[in-house]
Each structure stands twice: as C-alpha cells, then as structure tokens.
C-alpha positions, 0 to 999 in steps of 0.5 A: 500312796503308802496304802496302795504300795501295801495292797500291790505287795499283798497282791505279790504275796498272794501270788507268789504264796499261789505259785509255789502251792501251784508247783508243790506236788505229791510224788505217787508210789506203785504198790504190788511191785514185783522188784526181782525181776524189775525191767529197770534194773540193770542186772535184769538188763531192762528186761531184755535178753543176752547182757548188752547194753545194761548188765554189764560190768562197766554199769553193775560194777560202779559204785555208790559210796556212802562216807564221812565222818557222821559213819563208821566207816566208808562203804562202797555199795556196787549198783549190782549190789544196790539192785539185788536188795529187794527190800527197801525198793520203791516205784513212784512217780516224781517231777523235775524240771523235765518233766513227770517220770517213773522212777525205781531204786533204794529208799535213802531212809532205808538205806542210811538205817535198814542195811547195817549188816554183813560187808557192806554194813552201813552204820551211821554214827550218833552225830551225823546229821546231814547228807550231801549227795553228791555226783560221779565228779565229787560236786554237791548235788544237794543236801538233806537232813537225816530228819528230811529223809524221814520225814519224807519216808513217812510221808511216802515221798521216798528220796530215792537213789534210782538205778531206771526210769520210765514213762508215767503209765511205764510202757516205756522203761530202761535202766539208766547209762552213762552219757557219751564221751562228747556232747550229743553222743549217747551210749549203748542203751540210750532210750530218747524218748525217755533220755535215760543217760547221765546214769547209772544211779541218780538222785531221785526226790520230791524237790518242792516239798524237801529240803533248800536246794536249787535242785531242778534236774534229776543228775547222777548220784555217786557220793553219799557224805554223812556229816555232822552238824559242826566240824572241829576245823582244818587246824590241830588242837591235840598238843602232841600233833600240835608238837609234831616236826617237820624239817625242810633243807637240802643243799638249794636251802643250805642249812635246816629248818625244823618246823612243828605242825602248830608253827606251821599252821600259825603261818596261815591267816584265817578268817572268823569262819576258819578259811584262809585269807588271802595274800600270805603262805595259806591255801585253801580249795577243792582238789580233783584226786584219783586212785586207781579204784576211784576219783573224789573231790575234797577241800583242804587247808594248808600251806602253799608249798611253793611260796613256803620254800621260798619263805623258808630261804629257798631260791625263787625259780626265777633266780635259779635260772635253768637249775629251777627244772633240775633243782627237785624237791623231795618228800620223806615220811616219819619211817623214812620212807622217800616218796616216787613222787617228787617235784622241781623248783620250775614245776612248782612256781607254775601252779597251772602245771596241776589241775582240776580234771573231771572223770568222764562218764565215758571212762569205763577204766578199762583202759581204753578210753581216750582223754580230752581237753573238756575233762581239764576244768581248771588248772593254777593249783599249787602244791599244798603242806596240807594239814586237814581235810572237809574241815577236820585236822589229820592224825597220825594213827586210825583209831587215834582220838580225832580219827574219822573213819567215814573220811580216813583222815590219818596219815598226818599230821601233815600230807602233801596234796596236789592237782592232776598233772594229765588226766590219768595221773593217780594223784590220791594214790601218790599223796604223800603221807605221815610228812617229816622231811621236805628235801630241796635239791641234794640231800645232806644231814645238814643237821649233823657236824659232819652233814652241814655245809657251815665249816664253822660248824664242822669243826666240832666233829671230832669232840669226844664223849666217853662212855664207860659202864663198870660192874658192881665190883668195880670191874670195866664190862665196857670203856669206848670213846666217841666222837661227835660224828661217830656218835651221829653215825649210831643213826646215820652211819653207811650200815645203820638199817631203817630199823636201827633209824627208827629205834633209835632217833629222837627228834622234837620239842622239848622245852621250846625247841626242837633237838634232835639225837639219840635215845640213851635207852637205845645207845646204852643197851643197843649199842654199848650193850649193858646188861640191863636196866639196874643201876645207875648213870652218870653224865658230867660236862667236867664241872657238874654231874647228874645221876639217874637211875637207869629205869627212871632214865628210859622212862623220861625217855632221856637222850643225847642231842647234837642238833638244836632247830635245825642246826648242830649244836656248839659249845656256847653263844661265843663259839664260833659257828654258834647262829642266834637265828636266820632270816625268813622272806615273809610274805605277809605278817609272818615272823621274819626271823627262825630262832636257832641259838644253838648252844649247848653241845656239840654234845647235849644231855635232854632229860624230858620232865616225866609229868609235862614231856614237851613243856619241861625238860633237864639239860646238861650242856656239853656232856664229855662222860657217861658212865654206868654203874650196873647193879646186879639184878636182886630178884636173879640167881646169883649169889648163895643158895640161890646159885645152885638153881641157876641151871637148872633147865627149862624145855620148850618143845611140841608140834607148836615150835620150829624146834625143840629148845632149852633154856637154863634159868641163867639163860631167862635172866640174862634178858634184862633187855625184856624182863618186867617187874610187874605187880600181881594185887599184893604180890610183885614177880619179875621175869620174861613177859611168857608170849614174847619168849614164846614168840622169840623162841619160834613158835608156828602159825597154827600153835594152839595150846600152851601146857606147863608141866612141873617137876612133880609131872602135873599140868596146866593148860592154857590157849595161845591167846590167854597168854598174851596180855593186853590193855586190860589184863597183866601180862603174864610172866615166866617169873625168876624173882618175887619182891614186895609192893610195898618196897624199891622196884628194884629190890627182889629175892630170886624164886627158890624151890619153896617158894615155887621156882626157880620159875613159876608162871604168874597170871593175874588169876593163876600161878604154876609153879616150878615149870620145867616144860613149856609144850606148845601144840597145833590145831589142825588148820581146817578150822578155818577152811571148807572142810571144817564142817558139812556147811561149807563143803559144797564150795570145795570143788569151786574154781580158781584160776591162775592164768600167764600171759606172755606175748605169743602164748598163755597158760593157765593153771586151774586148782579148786578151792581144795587144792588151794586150801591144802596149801598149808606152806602158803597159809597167811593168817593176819589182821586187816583194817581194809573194810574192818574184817578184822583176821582173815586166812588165805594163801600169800597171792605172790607165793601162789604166783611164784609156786605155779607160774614161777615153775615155768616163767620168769616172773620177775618184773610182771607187765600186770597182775589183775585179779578177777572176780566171776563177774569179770570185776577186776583190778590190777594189783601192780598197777595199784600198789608196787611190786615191792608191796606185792612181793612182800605185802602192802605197808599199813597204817602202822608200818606193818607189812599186810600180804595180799592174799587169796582168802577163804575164811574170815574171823574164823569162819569160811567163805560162803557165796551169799547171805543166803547160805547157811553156812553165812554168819552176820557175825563175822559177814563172811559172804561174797567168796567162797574165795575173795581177794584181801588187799590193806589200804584199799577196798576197791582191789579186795575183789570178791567173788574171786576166781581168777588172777591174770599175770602178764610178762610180756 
C-alpha cells in the first residue's frame, strides 16, 4: 500500500515537473529596431498623424516614478521622457494570461543602472536590493531582485516598462491608454483586438522564468520602489528623536500633558515582526494620500489619535454631547506654525469619515473629471500620530542621520496622517509635519502661571525674580525685577514675534522630565541686554548660590524654567497646587498614571551637564536673583595705550555694499554678542567672524571680491566665498585681540600697531594686518545668464509669456529670454533642495506677476496661477502651495523661505534646451529650459521647458 501511494506521488511530480517545463517559455526579441520613430510610442502617436488619441499631455505627461530608500533620491521620469531615450528600448514578444504579444519599452536593468545622469539621473544606492513595481493606485504588482533584473538582461528576457503593444507578427500596434471612467467603456485610442488599455506604461517580463510572484496579467506600472534587504523598523532608536516633545492640551483636556516620542511610541504594542497588535492606542495601515502632483499609497505606524485623546483625559464624543462637532482639535509644528487642517472630537470618533479612494484612470487632473462611489475602496481610517514610514523612523532634518531621501522621510519625528475625506481631498499635502502641540478645543498656555485653568496654580504669578548685572566697578548697567508672569511673557507676551518664540524657548527632557522655560543666553543678552559673554553669573533661592561663568553658562545651554511635565512649577510638594501625577484611562496595558510633581519653582534654575545633555543636569529650585558681573573684554581697546587705537577707523565701501559705511574699532568690539575667540594653530585671535559683518553691513546679491587695503596702501584680495568658513575650515575673523593657547579663553591683549592691529584679518592660511579699508566689488551678472557666452546666445530671442485672465476679457504680456534676464531688480539667486539642483538663478515669479500684471489688475487675491511649459504640462501654483508662500517664497525643510522663481541658469551655468546642445553640461544637468520653473518642496510644479504663466482674477 505504502509502495503504491509513493509511486502515485511520483507520477504527481512528473506531472507537475512536466507542467510548469510545459508553461516555461523564452521571450523572443526584434533585432534592427528603428525606436525613433516606433509606432508604439506615444510620442510618435502609433504612427499616425495630428496629436490625438496618444500624444497628448494627459498620456506623455504621466509619470514613472522610481523611489525608495535603496535610491538617492525620487525621480519622476514623464512617459515623454521615458519614450525619447532610445538607448536601452527593447522589442520582443512575451506571454501572459491573455495570451502572446508584442511588446516595446525601456529595459528596467537599463534603467535602474544606464540612466544615472542629467535631471533625471537615477542613482541607486549601495544597499538596494529589491524593486517592487507598483501601479497608478501605489498596489504592489510584483517584486524582483535587483540581481533578477540582471539576470534576466543577460539572459535577453529583458523586464521591461512597456509604453505599446502589438500583434506577434506587429501588423497591429498602439500605444497603450487609460482605461475608461466605468467598466466597459474605453478611451480614445483603444484598439479591441489588441485591448491596449490599462495604460500608459505597463510592467512587461518573462513570469515563468523570473521572480515569485502570482503575476499573470500584464497590469499598468506607475511606481518603481527600491528597497533594501532589512528596514530599520517604524520606531526611533537615535536618543535625540527619542527625547523629542510633544504636548497635548487645550481647554476640553484642561491642563497639559508633555509627551516624548520614546514615551509616545512605548504606548504602542508590537509583535516580534515590529506590527502593531491589536487592542491598545496603536495603529498600523496603508494609507491613500494625494498632493496636488501625485497620489501614493504608504503604510505607516503610530498612534491612533482618537483613542490617544482620550487616554490622554480628553472627554469621548459621546460625552461631549453636541460640543463633540464644535469641539476641534488643532495641530501646530515645532516653529509654531498652526496647521489649515484641523478636526472635531465627532469627525474623529468616526473613522469612516476618512477613506481609502483609488485615482481613476480616467483622472487626467485637468479638473473635469467627475468623481464616483467606485473610487471609495474602504473607509473606517483613523487619524494617526504617525511616527514612521514603510518601516523607517521619521527625522527632523533631510540629510540628518537616518534620512532617507528615496522615501523623504523628514518632517518628524512625529506627523500627523489621515485618510481622504472626498475624492479630491489633498491629504498628503496637508499632513501635518514637525508635530510639537496637539490643542484640544480653545487654546490656553496652560503650561503657564498666568495661562492654567488651576487657581492654585495661578496664585504664583506674581512671585519675583530680580536680575541685576553690575560692571566690573561696581556700578549697576542693569537693576529690573520680574514677576513669574512677565517672565513667561519674554516667550509669551501680546508683542513677542514667532522669531523671539523660536530664540528664545527651550522645552524638553532633562534629568527625566520634561521642563520648559527661557534660555538664559537669549534673557541675559536679548533681553536684559549685557554687553557680552565675559564674566560671571550668580543665581540664589536666598540660601544657596551658584556661580558660572557666562560662557560656560550659554554653552550648557542653561535656562530658567516655570513649567515641569506640563504643569507650572510650585514652590515645594506641600505647596498648594503642587499635583504628584494625573490620571490616564488606559485602554489596554498602558501606564494609568502621567507623573507631574512639579516642585521646585515657580521659578527654577536648569543647567544641562555639558557631556550627558538630556540625561544629567544641575538644578536650583526657586531661584529669587540673578546677578551678573560683567568683566571687561581683556583682548579689547580700553585701557593705557591701547585706548588711544579705539578710534581709529575702518571703511567698508565699494559697488558690493548697499552703502559706504565706517566702523570705529570700539564699534567691532562692542559686538560681543558675535565676536569669537577662536584658535588659528598656536595662535588664539578674538573678533567678528569677517562674513557675518560683511552680511550685517548690507552687502549686495552680485558681490564678488573682497580687497583689504592696509595703512601703508598694500592689498589682498580674496573671493566672497573664501571668506565664509565652514565645517571644515576656520572662519576667519576681522580680529581686535590676540591671546595664548596655552592660557584662559578669556584672557587676551588688544592688537597694537606692532603687532599688526588694531585689526588684522586672520585666516587659517593668512594674515593682514593693519586693515583699514574693506572694498567689496560685483560681477556682472551675465555670468550666469544667456549672454555669458556665444553658447547660449541662441536662446535669448526664446518666448515667455505672462497671461491675465479676468471674467470678460484677457491680456497677455510677451518678453523674450533677454528681456527677462535684464531684469536685474527681480534677480533671485538661492539654494534648492526640490531635485538637488543645488543654486539656481532666475527672476522672483510674484515680483514678475506684480511688475507686469500688477501695473494694470489687482492682483491681490488670484482665482490661479498655472504655470505652463511648451508642451501645455502644467500646474497651478496657488492651488499647490498658499498665496502667502507664493507672495513670499515656500518654507523649506529648515524654515527658510525659498521663492518661486522663473530661472534660467543653474550651478552657474545657463539653461540649454537638451542634452543634446552644446551648451549642456552633465555636470550641473542644466537641460529642459532654456527657461524653467523652480518651486522647494515639490518637483511636479518645478515645470520645465517653461513658457507661459497664467494668472486668473476673476
């Protein structure tokens, strides 16, 4: 019996081994294939006259993007694009579950590593390891080993991304189109006998001989991911994302609660694998996002914002009754930056109020497509605290160690993430980024004596601190007192800006909690306004001093706090309003108690330990004085001979600077606030860092040269740039002083005329000594524009358009590329991270709109503004970023302002057309102009071939 059941599973095998040799087949390639002027190609419109049904932009505009962490960064490569690199087509014949085609499009092997150039440079990095191709809705299609792909290039059974298709014997071919807004229907183009839609690029391979993946219809491919072989996991590991704040409160909660990210993410239960389990505060799932250039698809990890509210204290929807709708829930970043998008208590108990939507293929984004209920897949997502992405912890910064610029995963450490709340809703854009406050109802500084709703807690208002800074004679430069509230008024005073918020407030952990306050360096020289960093302070409780010098002091980075967990300090644990901790409602195995103990105030001294910042730190509770003892800046003018120089003069003059300017020495010594002692090999010089003053001074955008003249007439010149310093070099000061190494940093002599002062200008390669005159001189600017050489002039007479729109009439203004450029007044010239172009030159958009259209319309509050490019590619810039950020530049991953600009050159070289042109440089890629659109953030709206831009008013 045991015999004959092994010789039946033999026969099985034989069978089955007979089976999938019988469905193994060879993919057969066309050799001599003239691609130019292929009738698959869109571009060459199958072959056929005019532009319709396939050359056109809703078809040649869609993108194949190929991202994720194993490349250096994202890349959106246009089917127009894709179809005009000849180099790396392939034409074969391959099968799937309907049957044996013709196929024509790139080789992926080629792709991935042949194309590494220019703009679209695609650059793999040295751990990726598997691409999964994906479709137009971000669903996995299939997945192949880098090594796959290779081995099936060398084996000549190319994976290709098709872009048309045809009959085996090709007498019948077409470009592949999108399939029609509802089943059965099909778009212009559509070829039955071939059922070409389902386009425009499809992932084309040999599925017998490649890969595991159930993959039996050739499907669409919009999505290239690059992965590497393991993931680091949702979770932080780096211990400053680890210790990063973020607060929840607002008047429904009552009080606040300061969380970090490792508490944060110590809430959410995970499996050995790294998902989340089910039943607590976590939440784990693909979302459907959309910005206003792209939809994708990404799973994330965090926690469940609702059910965290309500762990948190907040009252459930049901028991808000009908405030739940008019309760809302508001979202603010690290710079304070409160978020447009904002949610009530009602929306976010019902998580079916945000879904999954699919783009439909019959969503040209032209505006006139008209959504239905089959594009809503799924609804029931909550809204999340979201704190990673495809298995990788957020960052703050790009670049920052854990970056990963294939999947941009800054912005962090926490973001706020939700499903589509209709179709057209631009949730990706509207994500919340860099998460510090999360405001539940009306917004009070419940962290404050003054803001809380505890009347115990207000009581201590109006404690005093005074602050008294005397001279080194003993004489008072300054005597205040303050209470607890103005002090918290320094951050959160009626007239204190954004800015002065930034500089000045300091929140996070230090010696296991969470304090918040003022910096003393920002209090101490901003506020109070002493006249340096020598010397030193003095803070007493009335019974015990400290004392620290006020360099080592700014350094610790030492402040005073009135808020411990949330909660405004007390004097001690039997004062009243003093709170030992708050009640949580855990849902699962959560803590159910929030320490607070917040003793110590209302006033407390923090002095981080300089070698273990978070972990350690020095604290004096209840601090009633301060008291500084300015000492006299031993490397300064002032006193004996010395004095005599402390007038002397230096001239800061030339075409470089907004206006001719003179400094006495006492002037540059004066700046404490920025001079540095700084050690040049065995020699120590203390001044003004030379490229700040220059800056500070008023220094113009095409400043060149930098010549210092000396009292005896001699020169040295050195460029601009030299001058700044960096991470690698000394920063080079306009010196007043010299010390010794081997002494105090404090102790100095001025620079005497023997010596080469009273200011010399050190480098770490160079002195000058005894500078009087500091000349700055310009470039022309058509350094960088179309006349710079007889290589680009060709494009100067090339068109640009500026059109305005109302309800009953239109306008437009025409300008060449030469009138554009020699608009000196609009010149922009900055850094851009969109694309890693790196500096680009061009004219400020809003300032070309407002000098053209502005003469004649009120532009003021615009219906759009579209920017188009040659081949009627287009986006709205209003519609992508605000008119704030349009006006005044888009805010990038630093909190810099970057304008939109029309630009023309890039790296210093101008635009060219092509990679053809011999004005192109694979340096720099400075292709697809001559003129092009530069927008931070966003790729899809830095529009090339740029030649028109549309604003409407109504």
């Amino acid at each position: 019996m045991k015999k004959r059941k092994l010789l039946v599973l033999a026969i099985f095998a034989v069978i089955g081994l007979f089976v999938l040799t019988a469905c193994a087949y060879d993919a057969t390639l066309f050799d001599g294939v003239d691609f130019a002027s292929s009738p698959f190609k869109h571009i060459t419109n199958g072959g056929k006259d005019g532009e319709d049904p396939y050359n056109i932009s809703a078809i040649t505009g869609a993108t194949l993007t190929i991202e994720g962490p194993g490349m250096k960064s994202s890349v959106p490569l246009s089917t127009k694009e894709l179809e005009n690199q000849n180099d790396g087509l392939v034409r074969g014949v391959y099968k799937d579950k309907t049957g044996k085609h013709a196929f024509e499009g790139m080789d992926v092997y080629y792709l991935l590593n042949k194309m590494s150039e220019g703009d679209s440079g695609i650059v793999l990095t040295d751990t990726a390891y598997k691409v999964v191709f994906k479709n137009a809705n971000r669903e996995t299609v299939a997945e192949l080993t880098l090594k796959d792909i290779e081995k099936a290039h060398k084996d000549k059974q190319p994976v290709i991304i098709a872009y048309g298709m045809g009959s085996e014997d090709c007498k019948t071919v077409a470009p592949f189109v999108f399939s029609g807004a509802n089943p059965g229907e099909h778009t212009m183009g559509f070829v039955e006998v071939l059922n070409n839609e389902d386009g425009c690029l499809k992932l084309v391979y040999n599925t017998t001989k490649y890969g595991k993946n159930n993959y039996k219809t050739f499907s669409n491919c919009a999505y290239l991911y690059i992965e590497e072989e393991s993931t680091p996991g949702f979770k932080h590991t780096d211990e400053e994302l680890l210790n990063y704040v973020i607060s929840v409160g607002g008047k429904t909660l009552g009080y606040e609660l300061d969380f970090t990210v490792e508490q944060l993410e110590a809430l959410v239960s995970t499996d050995k694998d790294g998902n989340v389990k089910e039943g607590g505060l976590g939440y784990q799932d693909f979302y459907s996002l959309a910005n206003n250039t792209y939809w994708y698809v990404n799973e994330y990890q965090g926690l469940d914002l609702y059910k965290f509210l309500l762990y948190a204290g907040v009252p459930s929807a049901a028991d808000l009754g009908d405030k739940a709708a008019k309760t809302d829930v508001t979202f603010s970043a690290s710079d304070g930056y409160t978020s447009a998008e904002k949610f009530n208590m009602a929306q976010l108990s019902d998580y079916n109020n945000f879904g999954y939507y699919k783009k439909n293929s019959a969503d040209f984004d032209d505006g006139t497509y008209k959504p239905t209920n089959a594009d809503l897949i799924k609804t029931g997502y909550p809204v999340m605290l979201a704190y990673g992405v495809n298995e990788y912890p957020y960052t703050i910064k790009n670049g920052g160690e854990g970056y990963v610029s294939g999947i941009s995963n800054n912005g962090g450490p926490m973001r706020v993430i939700f499903g589509k709340t209709e179709y057209g809703h631009a949730n990706g854009s509207n994500q919340i980024q860099y998460l510090s406050n999360i405001v539940v109802g009306a917004n009070f500084l419940l962290q404050t004596h003054t803001g809380t709703r505890e009347e115990a807690l207000r009581e201590y208002a109006d404690n005093e601190m005074s602050v008294l800074v005397k001279n080194v004679d003993g004489s008072e430069l300054a005597n205040a007192t303050y209470t607890v509230k103005q002090f918290e008024d320094v951050l959160y005073g009626e007239d204190t800006t954004s800015n002065q918020l930034k500089a000045g407030k300091i929140k996070g952990l230090f010696g296991g909690d969470i304090y918040e306050g003022v910096k003393l360096e920002y209090f101490l020289s901003d506020v109070i306004g002493i006249p340096g960093t020598n010397g030193t302070v003095v803070f007493s409780d009335g019974k015990k001093d400290i004392e620290v010098e006020l360099t080592d002091l700014f350094e610790q980075g030492g402040f005073v706090a009135f808020a411990k967990n949330g909660t405004p300090l007390v004097p001690s644990k039997d004062s009243e309003g003093y709170i030992a901790s708050r009640d949580l409602k855990p849902v699962s195995n959560e803590p159910a108690k929030y320490k607070v103990e917040n003793f110590g105030g209302p006033l407390m001294l923090v002095l981080p330990d300089k070698e273990n910042g978070a972990k350690k730190a020095e604290f004096l509770e209840n601090i009633k004085s301060i008291v500084v003892n300015v000492e006299p800046d031993q490397y300064a003018h002032l006193e004996g001979d010395a004095a005599a120089l402390a007038e002397n003069t230096i001239l800061f003059t030339g075409e470089g600077v907004n206006a001719d300017k003179t400094y006495t020495v006492a002037d540059l010594e004066g700046m404490q606030k920025v001079a540095k002692t700084i050690d040049f090999g065995k020699e120590r010089f203390r001044g003004i860092p030379i490229y700040d003053l220059l800056v500070s001074t008023g220094i113009r955008y095409n400043a060149n040269e930098v010549i210092f003249t000396t009292d005896d007439g001699k020169t040295e010149t050195f460029k601009l740039g030299d001058l700044r310093g960096g991470e690698d070099k000394v920063t080079p000061l306009l010196a007043f002083g010299k010390g010794d190494v081997a002494k105090a940093v404090k102790e100095g002599t001025p620079l005497m005329e023997k010596d080469g002062g009273p200011l010399m200008l050190v480098t770490s390669d160079k002195q000058v000594k005894s500078v009087t005159k500091i000349e700055i001189t310009t470039i022309e600017m058509n350094s960088w524009d179309h006349t710079a050489s007889d290589l680009y002039t060709g494009f100067l007479e090339s068109p640009f358009t500026v059109v305005v729109k109302t309800s009953s009439s239109e306008k437009a203004y025409e300008f060449t590329l030469k009138d554009l450029e020699g608009m000196t007044d609009l010149v922009e010239r900055t850094d851009y991270s969109v694309l890693d172009l790196g500096t680009c030159e061009g004219i400020n958009l809003w300032g070309l709109l407002e000098a053209t259209a502005g003469k004649d319309f009120d532009i003021s509050n615009p219906v759009s503004v579209v920017g188009y490019a040659t081949d009627n590619y287009s986006k709205d810039f209003l519609a992508i970023f605000s008119l704030e950020q349009l006006q005044k530049g888009i805010v990038d991953a630093n909190g810099q302002r970057k304008p939109i600009i029309v630009c023309y050159a890039i790296q210093g070289y101008p635009l060219v057309d092509t990679t053809d042109d011999e004005g192109y440089s694979g340096l720099v890629a400075n292709a697809d102009g001559p003129i092009r659109f530069i927008t931070e953030t966003n790729q899809g709206a830095s529009i090339k071939h740029a030649n028109k831009v549309v604003i409407t008013i109504g």
